[in-house]
C-alpha positions as CSV (number, residue, x, y, z in Angstrom):
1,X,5.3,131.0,177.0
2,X,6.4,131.5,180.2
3,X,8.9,129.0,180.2
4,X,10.5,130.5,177.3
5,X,10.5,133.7,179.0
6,X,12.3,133.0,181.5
7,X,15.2,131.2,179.4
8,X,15.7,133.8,177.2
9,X,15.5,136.1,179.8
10,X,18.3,134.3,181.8
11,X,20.4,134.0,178.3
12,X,20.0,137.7,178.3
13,X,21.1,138.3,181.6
14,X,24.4,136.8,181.5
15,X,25.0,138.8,178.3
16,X,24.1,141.9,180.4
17,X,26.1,140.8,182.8
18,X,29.4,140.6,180.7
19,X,28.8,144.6,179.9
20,X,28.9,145.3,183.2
21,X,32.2,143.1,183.8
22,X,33.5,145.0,180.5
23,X,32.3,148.5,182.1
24,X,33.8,147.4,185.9
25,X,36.8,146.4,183.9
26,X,37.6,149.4,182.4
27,X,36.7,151.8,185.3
28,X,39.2,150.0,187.0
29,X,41.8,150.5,184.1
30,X,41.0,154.3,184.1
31,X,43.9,154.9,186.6
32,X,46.8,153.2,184.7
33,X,46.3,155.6,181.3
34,X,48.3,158.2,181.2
35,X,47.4,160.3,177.8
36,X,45.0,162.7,178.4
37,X,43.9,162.0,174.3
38,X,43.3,158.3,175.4
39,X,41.5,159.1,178.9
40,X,38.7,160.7,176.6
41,X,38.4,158.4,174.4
42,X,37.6,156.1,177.0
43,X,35.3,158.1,179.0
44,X,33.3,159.2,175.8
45,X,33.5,155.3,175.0
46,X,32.0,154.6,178.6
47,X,29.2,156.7,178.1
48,X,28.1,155.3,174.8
49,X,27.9,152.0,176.2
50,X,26.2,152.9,179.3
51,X,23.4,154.7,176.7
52,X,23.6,151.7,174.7
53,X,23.0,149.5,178.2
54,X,20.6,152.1,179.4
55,X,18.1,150.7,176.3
56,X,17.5,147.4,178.3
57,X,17.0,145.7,174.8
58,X,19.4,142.6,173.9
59,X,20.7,145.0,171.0
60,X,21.4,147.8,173.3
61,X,23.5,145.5,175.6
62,X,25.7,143.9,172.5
63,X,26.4,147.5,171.8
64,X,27.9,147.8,175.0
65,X,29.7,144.6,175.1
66,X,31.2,145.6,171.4
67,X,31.8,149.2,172.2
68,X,33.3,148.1,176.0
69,X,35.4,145.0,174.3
70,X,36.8,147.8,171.4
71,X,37.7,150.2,174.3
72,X,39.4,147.2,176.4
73,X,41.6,146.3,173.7
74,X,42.9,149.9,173.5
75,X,43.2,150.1,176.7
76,X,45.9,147.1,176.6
77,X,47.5,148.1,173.5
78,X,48.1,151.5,175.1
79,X,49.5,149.9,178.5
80,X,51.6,147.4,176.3
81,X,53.3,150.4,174.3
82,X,51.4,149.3,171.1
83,X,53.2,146.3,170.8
84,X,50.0,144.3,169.7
């Protein structure tokens, strides 16, 4: 039991880990967008996946990473020009 444990905890970690990358990412993004429409978005976005993250539950932290990815990808279509 414990065994098992401990590699699904590790599994979980690294997920966790990737919504904190998406999170860091994104917080260092928040200086390059310019529309004041987009910079909420992305700040109501943020908060919704730091509740989602805030669950410590392996749903809760693919919340993030979905919500965090979704908000990303803006992010570069808006810094691209919407060219994608």
């Amino acid at each position: 039991f414990v065994t098992a444990s401990m590699m699904a905890s590790t599994s979980f970690a690294a997920t966790d880990d990737l919504c904190t990358v998406n999170l860091q990412t994104i917080a260092n993004a928040k200086s390059q967008i310019q529309a004041p429409e987009m910079q909420a978005r992305v700040e109501a976005s943020v908060q919704q996946a730091k509740a989602h993250q805030a669950m410590n539950t392996k749903e809760g932290t693919e919340k993030c990473i979905a919500e965090t990815t979704q908000t990303i990808q803006e992010i570069q279509k808006a810094s691209d020009g919407g060219k994608q």
